[in-house]
BALOBA-1460 file (C-alpha; in Angstrom, 3 decimals):
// residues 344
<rec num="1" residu="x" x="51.031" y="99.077" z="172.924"/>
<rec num="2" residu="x" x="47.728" y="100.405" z="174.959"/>
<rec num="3" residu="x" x="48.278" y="98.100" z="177.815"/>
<rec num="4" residu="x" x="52.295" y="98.406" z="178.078"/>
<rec num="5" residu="x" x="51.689" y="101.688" z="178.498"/>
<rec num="6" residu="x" x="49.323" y="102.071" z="181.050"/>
<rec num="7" residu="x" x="51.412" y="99.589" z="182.900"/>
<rec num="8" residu="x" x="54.768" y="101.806" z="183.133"/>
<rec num="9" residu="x" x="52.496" y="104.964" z="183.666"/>
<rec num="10" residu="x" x="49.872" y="104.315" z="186.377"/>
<rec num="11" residu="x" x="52.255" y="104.838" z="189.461"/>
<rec num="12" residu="x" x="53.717" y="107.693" z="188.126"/>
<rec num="13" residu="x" x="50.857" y="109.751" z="186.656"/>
<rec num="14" residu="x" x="47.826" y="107.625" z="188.215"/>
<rec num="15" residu="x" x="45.401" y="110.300" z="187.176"/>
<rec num="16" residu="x" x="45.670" y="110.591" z="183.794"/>
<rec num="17" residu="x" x="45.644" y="106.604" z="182.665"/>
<rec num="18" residu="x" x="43.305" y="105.165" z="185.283"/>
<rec num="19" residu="x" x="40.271" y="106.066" z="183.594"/>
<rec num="20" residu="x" x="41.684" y="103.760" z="180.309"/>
<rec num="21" residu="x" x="42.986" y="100.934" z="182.319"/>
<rec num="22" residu="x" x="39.415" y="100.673" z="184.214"/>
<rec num="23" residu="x" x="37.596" y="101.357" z="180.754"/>
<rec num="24" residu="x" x="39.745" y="98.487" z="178.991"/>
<rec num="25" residu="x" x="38.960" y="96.247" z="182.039"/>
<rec num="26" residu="x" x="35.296" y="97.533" z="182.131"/>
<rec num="27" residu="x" x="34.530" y="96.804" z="178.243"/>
<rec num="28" residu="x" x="36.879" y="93.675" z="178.288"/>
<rec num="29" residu="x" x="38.903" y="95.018" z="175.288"/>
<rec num="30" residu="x" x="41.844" y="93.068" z="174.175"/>
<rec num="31" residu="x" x="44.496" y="92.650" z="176.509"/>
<rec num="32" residu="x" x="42.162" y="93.526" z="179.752"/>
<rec num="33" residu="x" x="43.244" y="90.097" z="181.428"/>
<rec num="34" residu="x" x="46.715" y="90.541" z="180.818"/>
<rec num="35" residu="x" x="46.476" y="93.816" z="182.285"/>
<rec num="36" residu="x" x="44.795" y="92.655" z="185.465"/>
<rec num="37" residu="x" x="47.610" y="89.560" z="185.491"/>
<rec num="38" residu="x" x="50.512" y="92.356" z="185.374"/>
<rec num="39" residu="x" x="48.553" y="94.567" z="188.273"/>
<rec num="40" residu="x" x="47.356" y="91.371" z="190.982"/>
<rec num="41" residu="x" x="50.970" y="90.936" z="192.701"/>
<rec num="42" residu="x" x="49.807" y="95.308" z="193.921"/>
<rec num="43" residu="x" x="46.684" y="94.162" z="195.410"/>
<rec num="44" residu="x" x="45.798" y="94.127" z="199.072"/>
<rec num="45" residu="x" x="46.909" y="97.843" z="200.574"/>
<rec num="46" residu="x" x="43.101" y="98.909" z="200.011"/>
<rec num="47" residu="x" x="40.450" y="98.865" z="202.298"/>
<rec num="48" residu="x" x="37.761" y="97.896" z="200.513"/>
<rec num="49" residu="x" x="34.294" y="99.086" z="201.559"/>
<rec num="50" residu="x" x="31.135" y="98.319" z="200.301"/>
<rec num="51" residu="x" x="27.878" y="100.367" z="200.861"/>
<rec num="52" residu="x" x="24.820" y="99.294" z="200.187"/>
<rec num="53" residu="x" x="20.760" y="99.252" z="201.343"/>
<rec num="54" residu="x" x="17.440" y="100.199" z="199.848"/>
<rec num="55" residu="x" x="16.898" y="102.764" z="196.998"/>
<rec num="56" residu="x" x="16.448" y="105.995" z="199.014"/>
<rec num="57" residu="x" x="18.141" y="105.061" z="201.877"/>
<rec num="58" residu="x" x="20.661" y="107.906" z="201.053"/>
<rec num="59" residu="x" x="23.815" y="106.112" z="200.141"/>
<rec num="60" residu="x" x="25.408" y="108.256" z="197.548"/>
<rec num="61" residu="x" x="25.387" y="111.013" z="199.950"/>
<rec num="62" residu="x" x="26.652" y="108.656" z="202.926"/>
<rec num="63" residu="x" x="29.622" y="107.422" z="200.322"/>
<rec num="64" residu="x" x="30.105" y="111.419" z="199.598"/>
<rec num="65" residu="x" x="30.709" y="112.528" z="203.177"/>
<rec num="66" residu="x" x="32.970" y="108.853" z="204.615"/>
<rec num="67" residu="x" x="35.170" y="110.089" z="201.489"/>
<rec num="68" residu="x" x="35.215" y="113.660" z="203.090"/>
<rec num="69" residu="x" x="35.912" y="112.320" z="206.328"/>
<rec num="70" residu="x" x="39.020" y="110.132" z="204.822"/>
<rec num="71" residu="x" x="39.923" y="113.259" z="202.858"/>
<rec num="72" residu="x" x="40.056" y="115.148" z="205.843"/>
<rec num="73" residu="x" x="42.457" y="111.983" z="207.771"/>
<rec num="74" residu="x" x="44.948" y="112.249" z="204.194"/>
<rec num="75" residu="x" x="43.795" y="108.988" z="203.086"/>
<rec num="76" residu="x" x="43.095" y="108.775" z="199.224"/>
<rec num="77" residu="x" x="39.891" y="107.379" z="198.037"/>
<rec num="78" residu="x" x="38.671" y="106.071" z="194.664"/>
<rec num="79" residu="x" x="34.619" y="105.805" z="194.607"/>
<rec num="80" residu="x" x="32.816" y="102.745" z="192.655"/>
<rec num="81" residu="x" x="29.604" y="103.702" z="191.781"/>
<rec num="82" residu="x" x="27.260" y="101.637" z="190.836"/>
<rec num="83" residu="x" x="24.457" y="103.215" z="188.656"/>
<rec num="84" residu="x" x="21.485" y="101.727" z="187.048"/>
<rec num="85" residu="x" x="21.800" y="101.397" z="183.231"/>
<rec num="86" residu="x" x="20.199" y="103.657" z="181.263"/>
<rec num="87" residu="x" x="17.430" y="102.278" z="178.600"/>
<rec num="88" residu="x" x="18.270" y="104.536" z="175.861"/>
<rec num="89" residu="x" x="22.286" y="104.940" z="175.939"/>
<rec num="90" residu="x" x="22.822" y="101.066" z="177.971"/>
<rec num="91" residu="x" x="25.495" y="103.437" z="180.495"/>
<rec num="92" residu="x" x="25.137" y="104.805" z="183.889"/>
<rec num="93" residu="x" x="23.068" y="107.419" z="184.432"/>
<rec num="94" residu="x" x="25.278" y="108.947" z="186.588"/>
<rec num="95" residu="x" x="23.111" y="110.461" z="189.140"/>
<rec num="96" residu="x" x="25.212" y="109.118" z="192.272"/>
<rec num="97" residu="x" x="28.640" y="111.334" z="190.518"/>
<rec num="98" residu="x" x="26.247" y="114.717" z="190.577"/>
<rec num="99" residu="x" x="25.880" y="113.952" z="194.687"/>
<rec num="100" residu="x" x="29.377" y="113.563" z="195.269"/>
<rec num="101" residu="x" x="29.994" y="116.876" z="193.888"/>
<rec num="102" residu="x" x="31.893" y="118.024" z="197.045"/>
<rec num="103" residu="x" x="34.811" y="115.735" z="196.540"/>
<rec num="104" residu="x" x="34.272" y="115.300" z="192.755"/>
<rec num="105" residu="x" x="37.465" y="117.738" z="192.076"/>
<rec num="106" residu="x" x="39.582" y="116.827" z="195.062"/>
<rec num="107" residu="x" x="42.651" y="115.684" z="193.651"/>
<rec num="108" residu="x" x="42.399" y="113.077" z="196.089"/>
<rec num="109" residu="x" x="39.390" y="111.331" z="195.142"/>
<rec num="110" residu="x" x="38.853" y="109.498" z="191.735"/>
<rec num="111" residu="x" x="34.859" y="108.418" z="191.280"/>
<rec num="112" residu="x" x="33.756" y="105.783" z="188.553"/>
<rec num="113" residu="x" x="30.091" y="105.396" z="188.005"/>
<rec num="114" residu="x" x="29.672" y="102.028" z="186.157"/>
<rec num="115" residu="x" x="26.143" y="100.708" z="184.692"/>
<rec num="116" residu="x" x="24.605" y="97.238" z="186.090"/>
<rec num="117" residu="x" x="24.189" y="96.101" z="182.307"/>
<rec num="118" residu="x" x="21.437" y="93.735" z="183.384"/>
<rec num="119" residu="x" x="23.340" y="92.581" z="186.900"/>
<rec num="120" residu="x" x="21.016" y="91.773" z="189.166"/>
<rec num="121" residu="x" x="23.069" y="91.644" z="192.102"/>
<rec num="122" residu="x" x="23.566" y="95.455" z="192.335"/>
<rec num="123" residu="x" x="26.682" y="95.178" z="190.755"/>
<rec num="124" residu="x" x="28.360" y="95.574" z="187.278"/>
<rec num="125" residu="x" x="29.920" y="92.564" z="186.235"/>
<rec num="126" residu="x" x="32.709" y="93.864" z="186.109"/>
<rec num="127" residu="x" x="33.099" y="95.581" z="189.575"/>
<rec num="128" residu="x" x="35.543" y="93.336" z="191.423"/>
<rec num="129" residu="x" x="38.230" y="93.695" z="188.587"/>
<rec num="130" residu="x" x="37.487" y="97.741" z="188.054"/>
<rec num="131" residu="x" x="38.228" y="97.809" z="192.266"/>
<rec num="132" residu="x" x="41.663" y="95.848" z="191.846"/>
<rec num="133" residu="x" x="42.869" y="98.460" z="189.448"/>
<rec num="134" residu="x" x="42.122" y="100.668" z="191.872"/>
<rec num="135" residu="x" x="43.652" y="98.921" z="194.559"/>
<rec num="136" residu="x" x="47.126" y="98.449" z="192.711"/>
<rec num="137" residu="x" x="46.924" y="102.181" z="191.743"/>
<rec num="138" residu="x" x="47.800" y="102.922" z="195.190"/>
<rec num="139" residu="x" x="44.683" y="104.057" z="197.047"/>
<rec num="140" residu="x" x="44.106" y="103.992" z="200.660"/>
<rec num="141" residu="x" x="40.276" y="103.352" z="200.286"/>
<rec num="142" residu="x" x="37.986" y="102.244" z="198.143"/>
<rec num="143" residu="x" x="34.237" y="102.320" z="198.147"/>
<rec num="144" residu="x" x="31.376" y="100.439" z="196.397"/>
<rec num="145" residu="x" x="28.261" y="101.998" z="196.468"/>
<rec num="146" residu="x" x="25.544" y="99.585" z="195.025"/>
<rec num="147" residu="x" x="22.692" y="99.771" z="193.275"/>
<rec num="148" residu="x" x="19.264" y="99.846" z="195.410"/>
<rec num="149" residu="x" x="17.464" y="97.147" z="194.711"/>
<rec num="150" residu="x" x="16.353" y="95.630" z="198.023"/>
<rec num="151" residu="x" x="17.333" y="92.094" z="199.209"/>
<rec num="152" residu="x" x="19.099" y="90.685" z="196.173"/>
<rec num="153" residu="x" x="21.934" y="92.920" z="196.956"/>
<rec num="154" residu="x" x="24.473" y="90.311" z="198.326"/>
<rec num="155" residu="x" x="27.029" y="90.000" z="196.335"/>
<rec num="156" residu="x" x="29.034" y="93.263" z="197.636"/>
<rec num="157" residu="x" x="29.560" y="91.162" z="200.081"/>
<rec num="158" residu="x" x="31.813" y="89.160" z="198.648"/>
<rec num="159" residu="x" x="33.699" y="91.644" z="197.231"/>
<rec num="160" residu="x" x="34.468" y="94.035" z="200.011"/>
<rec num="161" residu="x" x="36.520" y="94.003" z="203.264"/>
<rec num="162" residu="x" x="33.437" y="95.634" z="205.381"/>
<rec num="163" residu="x" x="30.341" y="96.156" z="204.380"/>
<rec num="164" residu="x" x="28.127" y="98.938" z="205.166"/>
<rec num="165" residu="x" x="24.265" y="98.469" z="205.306"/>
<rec num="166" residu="x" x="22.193" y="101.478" z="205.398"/>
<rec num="167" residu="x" x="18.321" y="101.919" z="206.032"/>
<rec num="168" residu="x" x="16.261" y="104.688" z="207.280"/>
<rec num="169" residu="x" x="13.338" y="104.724" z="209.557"/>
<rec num="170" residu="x" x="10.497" y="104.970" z="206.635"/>
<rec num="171" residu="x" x="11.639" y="102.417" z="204.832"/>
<rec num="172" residu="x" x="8.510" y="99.974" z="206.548"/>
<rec num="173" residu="x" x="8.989" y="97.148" z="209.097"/>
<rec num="174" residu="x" x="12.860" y="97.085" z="209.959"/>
<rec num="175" residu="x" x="12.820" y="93.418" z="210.905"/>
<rec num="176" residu="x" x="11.581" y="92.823" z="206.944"/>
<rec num="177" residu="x" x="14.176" y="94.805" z="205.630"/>
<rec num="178" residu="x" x="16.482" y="92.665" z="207.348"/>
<rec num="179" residu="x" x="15.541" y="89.571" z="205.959"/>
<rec num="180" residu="x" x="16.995" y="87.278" z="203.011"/>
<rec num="181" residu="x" x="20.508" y="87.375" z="204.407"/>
<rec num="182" residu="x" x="21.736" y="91.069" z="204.223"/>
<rec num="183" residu="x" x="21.601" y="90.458" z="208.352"/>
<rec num="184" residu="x" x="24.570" y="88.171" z="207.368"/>
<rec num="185" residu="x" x="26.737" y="90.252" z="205.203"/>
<rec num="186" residu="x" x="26.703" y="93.728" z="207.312"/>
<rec num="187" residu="x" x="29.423" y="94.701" z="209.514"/>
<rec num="188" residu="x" x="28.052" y="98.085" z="210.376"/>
<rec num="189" residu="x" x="24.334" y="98.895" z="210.317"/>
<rec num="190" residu="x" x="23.376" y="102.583" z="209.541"/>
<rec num="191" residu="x" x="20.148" y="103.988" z="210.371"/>
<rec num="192" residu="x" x="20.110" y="107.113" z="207.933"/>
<rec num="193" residu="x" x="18.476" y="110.291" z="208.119"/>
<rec num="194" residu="x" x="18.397" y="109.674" z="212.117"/>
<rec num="195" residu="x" x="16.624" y="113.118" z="212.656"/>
<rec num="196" residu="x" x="13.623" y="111.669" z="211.572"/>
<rec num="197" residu="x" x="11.099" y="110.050" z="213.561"/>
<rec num="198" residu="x" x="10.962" y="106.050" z="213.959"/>
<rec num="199" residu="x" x="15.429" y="105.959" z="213.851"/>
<rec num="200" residu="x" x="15.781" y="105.189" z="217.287"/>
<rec num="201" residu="x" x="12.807" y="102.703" z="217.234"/>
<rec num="202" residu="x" x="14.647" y="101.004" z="214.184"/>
<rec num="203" residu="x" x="17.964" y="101.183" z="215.826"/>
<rec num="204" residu="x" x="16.445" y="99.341" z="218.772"/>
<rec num="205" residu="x" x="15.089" y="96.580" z="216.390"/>
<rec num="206" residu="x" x="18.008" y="95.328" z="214.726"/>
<rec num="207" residu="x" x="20.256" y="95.455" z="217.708"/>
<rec num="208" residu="x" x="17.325" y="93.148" z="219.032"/>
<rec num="209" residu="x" x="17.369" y="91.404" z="215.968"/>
<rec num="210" residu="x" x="21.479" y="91.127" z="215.974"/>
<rec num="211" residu="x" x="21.337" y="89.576" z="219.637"/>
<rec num="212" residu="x" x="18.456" y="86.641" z="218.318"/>
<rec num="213" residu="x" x="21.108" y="85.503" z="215.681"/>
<rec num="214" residu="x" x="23.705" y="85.461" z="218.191"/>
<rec num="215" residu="x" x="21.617" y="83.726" z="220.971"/>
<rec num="216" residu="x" x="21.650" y="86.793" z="223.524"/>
<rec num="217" residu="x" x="19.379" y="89.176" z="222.699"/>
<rec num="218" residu="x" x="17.508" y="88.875" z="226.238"/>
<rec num="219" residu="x" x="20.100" y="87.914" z="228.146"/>
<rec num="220" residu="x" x="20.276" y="90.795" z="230.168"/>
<rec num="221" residu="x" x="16.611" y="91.117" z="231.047"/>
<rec num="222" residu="x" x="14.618" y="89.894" z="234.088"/>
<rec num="223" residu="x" x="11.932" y="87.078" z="232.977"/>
<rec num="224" residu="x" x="8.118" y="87.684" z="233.402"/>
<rec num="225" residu="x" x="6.894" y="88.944" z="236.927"/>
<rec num="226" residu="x" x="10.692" y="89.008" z="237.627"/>
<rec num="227" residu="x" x="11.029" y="85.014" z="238.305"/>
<rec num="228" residu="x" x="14.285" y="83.519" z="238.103"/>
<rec num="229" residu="x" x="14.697" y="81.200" z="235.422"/>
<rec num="230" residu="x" x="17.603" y="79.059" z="237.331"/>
<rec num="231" residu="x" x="20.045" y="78.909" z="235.053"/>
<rec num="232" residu="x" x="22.272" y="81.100" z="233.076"/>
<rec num="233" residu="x" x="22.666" y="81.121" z="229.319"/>
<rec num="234" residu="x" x="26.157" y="82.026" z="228.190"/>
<rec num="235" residu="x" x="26.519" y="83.460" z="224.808"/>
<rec num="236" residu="x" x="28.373" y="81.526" z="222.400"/>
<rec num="237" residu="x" x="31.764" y="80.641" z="222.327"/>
<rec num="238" residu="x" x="34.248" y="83.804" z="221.015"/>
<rec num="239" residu="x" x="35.731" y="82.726" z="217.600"/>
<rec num="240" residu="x" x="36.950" y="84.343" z="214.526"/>
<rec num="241" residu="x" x="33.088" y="84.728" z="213.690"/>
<rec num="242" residu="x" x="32.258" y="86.186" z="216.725"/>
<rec num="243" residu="x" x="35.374" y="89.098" z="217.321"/>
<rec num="244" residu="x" x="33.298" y="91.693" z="215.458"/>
<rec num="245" residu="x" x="29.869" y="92.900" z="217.077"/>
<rec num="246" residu="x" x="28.396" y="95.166" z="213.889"/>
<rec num="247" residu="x" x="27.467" y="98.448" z="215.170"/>
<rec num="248" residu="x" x="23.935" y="99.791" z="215.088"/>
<rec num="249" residu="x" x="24.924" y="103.671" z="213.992"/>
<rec num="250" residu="x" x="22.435" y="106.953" z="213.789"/>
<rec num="251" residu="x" x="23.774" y="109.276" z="210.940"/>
<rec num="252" residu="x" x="22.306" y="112.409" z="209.569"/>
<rec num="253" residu="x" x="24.353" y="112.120" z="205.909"/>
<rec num="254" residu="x" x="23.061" y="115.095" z="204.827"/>
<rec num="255" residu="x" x="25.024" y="117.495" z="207.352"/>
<rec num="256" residu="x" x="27.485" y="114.804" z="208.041"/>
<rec num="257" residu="x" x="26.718" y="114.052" z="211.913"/>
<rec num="258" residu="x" x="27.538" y="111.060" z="212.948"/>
<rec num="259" residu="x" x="29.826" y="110.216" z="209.937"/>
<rec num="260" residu="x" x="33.245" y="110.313" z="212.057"/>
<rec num="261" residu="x" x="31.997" y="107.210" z="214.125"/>
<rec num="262" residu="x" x="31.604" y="105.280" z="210.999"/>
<rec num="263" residu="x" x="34.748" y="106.331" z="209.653"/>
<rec num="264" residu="x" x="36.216" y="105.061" z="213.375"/>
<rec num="265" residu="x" x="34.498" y="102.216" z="213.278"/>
<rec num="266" residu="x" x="35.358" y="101.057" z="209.723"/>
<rec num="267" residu="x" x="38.461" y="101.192" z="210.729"/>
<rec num="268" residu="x" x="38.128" y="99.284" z="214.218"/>
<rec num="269" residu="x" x="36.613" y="96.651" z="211.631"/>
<rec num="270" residu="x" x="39.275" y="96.038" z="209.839"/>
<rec num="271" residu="x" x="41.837" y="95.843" z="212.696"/>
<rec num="272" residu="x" x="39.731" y="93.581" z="214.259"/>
<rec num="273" residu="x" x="39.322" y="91.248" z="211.067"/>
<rec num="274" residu="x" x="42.955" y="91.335" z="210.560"/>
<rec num="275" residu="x" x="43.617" y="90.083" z="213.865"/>
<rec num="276" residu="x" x="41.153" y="87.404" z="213.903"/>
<rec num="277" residu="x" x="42.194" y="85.914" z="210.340"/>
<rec num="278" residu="x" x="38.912" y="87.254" z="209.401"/>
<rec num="279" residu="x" x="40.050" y="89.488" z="206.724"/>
<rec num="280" residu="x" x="42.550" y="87.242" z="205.060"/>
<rec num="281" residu="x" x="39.741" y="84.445" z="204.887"/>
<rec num="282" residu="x" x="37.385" y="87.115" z="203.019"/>
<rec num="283" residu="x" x="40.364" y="88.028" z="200.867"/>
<rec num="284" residu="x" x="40.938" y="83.673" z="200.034"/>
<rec num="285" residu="x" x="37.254" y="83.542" z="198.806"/>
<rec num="286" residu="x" x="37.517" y="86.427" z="197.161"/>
<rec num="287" residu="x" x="39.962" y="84.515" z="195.087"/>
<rec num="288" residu="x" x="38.661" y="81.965" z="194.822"/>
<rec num="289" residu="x" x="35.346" y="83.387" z="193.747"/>
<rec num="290" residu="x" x="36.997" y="85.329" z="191.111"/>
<rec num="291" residu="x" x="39.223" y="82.457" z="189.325"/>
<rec num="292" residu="x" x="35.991" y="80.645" z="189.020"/>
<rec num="293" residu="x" x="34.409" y="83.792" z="187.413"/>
<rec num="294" residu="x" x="37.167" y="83.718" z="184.817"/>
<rec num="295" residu="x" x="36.960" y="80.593" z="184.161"/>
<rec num="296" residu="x" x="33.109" y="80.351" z="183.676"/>
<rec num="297" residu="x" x="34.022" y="83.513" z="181.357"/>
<rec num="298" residu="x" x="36.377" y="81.726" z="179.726"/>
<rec num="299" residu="x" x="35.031" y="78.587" z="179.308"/>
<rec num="300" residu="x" x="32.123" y="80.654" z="178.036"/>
<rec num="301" residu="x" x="34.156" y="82.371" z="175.395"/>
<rec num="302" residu="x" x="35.778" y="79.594" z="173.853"/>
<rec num="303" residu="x" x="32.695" y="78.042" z="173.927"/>
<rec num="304" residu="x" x="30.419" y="80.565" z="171.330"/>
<rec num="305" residu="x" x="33.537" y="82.089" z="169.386"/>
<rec num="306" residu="x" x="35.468" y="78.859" z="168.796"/>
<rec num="307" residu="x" x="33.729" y="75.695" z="168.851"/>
<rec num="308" residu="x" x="30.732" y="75.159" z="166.503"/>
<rec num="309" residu="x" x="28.046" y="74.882" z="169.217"/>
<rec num="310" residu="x" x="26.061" y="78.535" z="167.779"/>
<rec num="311" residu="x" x="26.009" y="76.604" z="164.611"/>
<rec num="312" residu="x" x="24.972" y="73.345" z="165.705"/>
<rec num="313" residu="x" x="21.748" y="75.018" z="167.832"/>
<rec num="314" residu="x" x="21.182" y="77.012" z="165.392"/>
<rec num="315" residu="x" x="20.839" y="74.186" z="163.024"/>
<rec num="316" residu="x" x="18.294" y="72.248" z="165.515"/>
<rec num="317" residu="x" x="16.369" y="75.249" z="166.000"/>
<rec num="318" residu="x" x="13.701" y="74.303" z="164.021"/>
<rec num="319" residu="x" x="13.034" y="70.686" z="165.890"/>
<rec num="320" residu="x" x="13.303" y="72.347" z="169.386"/>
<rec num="321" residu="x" x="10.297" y="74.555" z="168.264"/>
<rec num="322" residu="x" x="8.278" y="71.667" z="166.743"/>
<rec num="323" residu="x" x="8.621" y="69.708" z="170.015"/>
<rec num="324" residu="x" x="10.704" y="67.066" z="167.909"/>
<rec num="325" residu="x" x="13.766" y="67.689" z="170.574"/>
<rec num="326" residu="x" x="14.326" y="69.622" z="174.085"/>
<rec num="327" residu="x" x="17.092" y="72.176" z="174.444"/>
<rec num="328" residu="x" x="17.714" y="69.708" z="176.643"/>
<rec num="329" residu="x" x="18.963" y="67.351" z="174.500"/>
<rec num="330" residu="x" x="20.573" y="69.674" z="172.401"/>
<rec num="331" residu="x" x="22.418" y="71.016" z="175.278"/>
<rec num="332" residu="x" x="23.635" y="67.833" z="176.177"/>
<rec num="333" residu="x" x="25.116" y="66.689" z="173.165"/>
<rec num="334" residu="x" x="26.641" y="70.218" z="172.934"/>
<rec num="335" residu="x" x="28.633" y="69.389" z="175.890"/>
<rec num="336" residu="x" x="29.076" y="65.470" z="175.629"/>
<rec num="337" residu="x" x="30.679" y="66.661" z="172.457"/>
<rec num="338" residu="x" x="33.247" y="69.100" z="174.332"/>
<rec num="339" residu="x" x="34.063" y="66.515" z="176.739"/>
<rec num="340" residu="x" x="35.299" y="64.543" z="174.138"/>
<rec num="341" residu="x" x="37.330" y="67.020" z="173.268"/>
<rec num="342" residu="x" x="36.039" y="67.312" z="170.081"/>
<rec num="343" residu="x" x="34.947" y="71.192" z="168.853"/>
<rec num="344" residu="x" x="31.508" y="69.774" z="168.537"/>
């Protein structure tokens, strides 16, 4: 059997069978969830990073040179890229592999480019469960480079260990492109392609607009005329929340300056989330998150393949579009019927 096999094999000759475990898990052939049952008790060496920001912000070449920089520190990688789909073949187009050339045949590095198949969170669906194969196959690091596609792209977030933001000084007013919530899920900020004019102006406004969220952002500066205010405001009380101060970083991907603080840094992340509980409480939603995936997906399943509901709507059709009945309605007695246990 397909899976039984890849399960003896993948320690031993990881190369050679990842690429059908993560297509089996990918495509959700037969068998994929036992195969991700058989692998979860291996998960949790792998520091998973996610990288993500604006289309043209210069990811795929960040994500090529923090694997060089691993490479170079004899930690193995895998690389999770994310690709849009293409309209005429529904796969990934594959652009971010032909940027990673450089590490693309280092025995050390194994890159996946997956299509978004319609995800609109920058993310194939089936991301999160390609990245635990991964993880149990052994690897040090792992790192998910998203799609581009602005401020929707939140749920890396919830997938990875750190996440990376990256934005460069054109990309218009830095205190937009920090809106929506991405502020919330970065734990290192990247100003790309720092040699170009405006970088140090953006770095400057988001580690202004880091200190409003936290309450400090002024705290060191003189009021108006140089007045004394009379009191002193203390920031807020340290927590688990509050360990990790995300870096503002100036990188120039392209020749790779400034990429060994953000490897260092990464890495002062995760030590720092581990001590503060931060990291296992990331790791418990992730969990959590995912079971309730699987059984939505389930649930879903069961649903269209097994019970008669397809039939059933398919059979009201016709009053639905003569305004005689509301999906609505149909919808409901789809599921009244299920909690009744009855296959509708």
């Amino acid at each position: 059997m397909e899976i039984e096999s890849i399960l003896a094999d993948l320690s031993v000759d990881r190369s050679a069978l990842l690429a059908r475990a993560i297509s089996i898990v990918e495509n959700g052939r037969p068998g994929f969830e036992e195969l991700l049952t058989a692998l979860h008790p291996k998960l949790g060496r792998a520091h998973r990073v996610g990288v993500t920001g604006p289309p043209g912000a210069g990811k795929s070449t960040l994500t090529h040179q923090i694997a060089a920089e691993y490479r170079r520190r004899g930690l193995t990688v895998a690389i999770v890229a994310v690709d849009p789909t293409s309209p005429f073949t529904g796969g990934a187009l594959l652009g971010d592999r032909v940027r990673m050339e450089g590490v693309s045949l280092d025995p050390g590095v194994f890159i996946r480019s997956m299509a978004t198949r319609g995800s609109l969170g920058g993310l194939a669906t089936s991301t999160r469960e390609v990245c635990d194969v991964l993880d149990a196959a052994g690897f040090d690091r792992i790192l998910i480079e998203t799609v581009g596609v602005g401020q929707s792209e939140l749920d890396v977030g919830r997938m990875a260990d750190s996440t990376v933001l990256v934005l460069v000084p054109e990309s218009g007013d830095g205190i937009q492109t920090l809106k929506s919530g991405i502020m919330e899920i970065a734990d290192l900020f990247i100003v790309n392609k720092a040699d170009r004019p405006g970088a140090e102006k953006l770095q400057h406004e988001i580690e202004v607009t880091l200190g409003i969220r936290k309450g400090n952002a002024f705290r060191r500066i003189r009021s108006h005329h140089g007045a004394s205010l009379g009191r002193r405001v203390e920031p807020p009380a340290a927590g688990p929340e509050a360990a990790w101060e995300p870096p503002v970083l100036l990188v120039t991907a392209t020749n790779g300056l400034g990429v060994e603080v953000v490897v260092e840094k990464l890495a002062a992340h995760l030590e720092t989330a581990t001590r503060s509980g931060d990291l296992g409480y990331r790791r418990r939603q992730r969990v959590l998150l995912r079971t309730r995936e699987v059984v939505g997906r389930m649930l879903e399943r069961w649903v269209w393949r097994e019970s008669r509901a397809e039939r059933l709507i398919g059979d009201r059709v016709d009053e639905m579009v003569a305004g005689k009945i509301s999906p609505y309605q149909v919808a409901a007695d789809v599921v009244a019927g299920l909690k009744e246990g009855a296959r509708v």
